[in-house]
N, C-alpha and C positions, 0 to 999 in steps of 0.2 A: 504494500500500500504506500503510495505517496505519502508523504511529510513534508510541511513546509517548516524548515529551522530558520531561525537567525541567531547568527553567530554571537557571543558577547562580547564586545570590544569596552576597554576600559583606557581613560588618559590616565600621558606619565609625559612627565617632563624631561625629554636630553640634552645636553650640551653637546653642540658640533661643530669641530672647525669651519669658517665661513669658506674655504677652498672646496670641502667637501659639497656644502649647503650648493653653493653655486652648478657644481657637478649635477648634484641631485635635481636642482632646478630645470637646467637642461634638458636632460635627459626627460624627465616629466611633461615636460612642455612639448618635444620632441616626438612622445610618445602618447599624448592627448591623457594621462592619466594625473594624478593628484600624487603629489609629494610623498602623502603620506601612505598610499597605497606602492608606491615605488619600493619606500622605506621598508614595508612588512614584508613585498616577496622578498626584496634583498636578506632580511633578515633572515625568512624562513630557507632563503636558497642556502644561506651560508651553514645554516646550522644542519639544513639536510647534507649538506656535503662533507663534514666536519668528518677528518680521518679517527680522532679518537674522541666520539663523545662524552664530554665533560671531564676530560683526563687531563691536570693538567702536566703544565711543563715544568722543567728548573728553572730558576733567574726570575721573567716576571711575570710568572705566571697565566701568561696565553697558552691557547692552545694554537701550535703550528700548523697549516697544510702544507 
């Protein structure tokens, strides 16, 4: 049977470098979508690609691809 969902989306505040911002901007614009939907696939792309989920590193503790 059909379901219709809505997702639940919640605000949060990030700081970004304005080099980044400007990129994003572009890109958005470029691509008829909204900043902040840019912003969640990137997010979600990165973490879907992420070689060791949640594991981190030595030193500063990112995780590397």
């Amino acid at each position: 049977m059909f379901k219709v969902e809505k997702p639940e989306y919640v605000n949060k505040t990030f700081r970004i470098e304005r080099s980044l911002l400007t990129r994003l901007e572009t890109i958005a614009q470029r691509e008829d979508i909204s900043i902040n939907s840019l912003v969640v696939q990137c997010c979600q792309y990165a973490l879907d690609d992420m070689d060791d989920k949640g594991k981190k590193t030595s030193g500063n503790g990112r995780n590397r691809s």
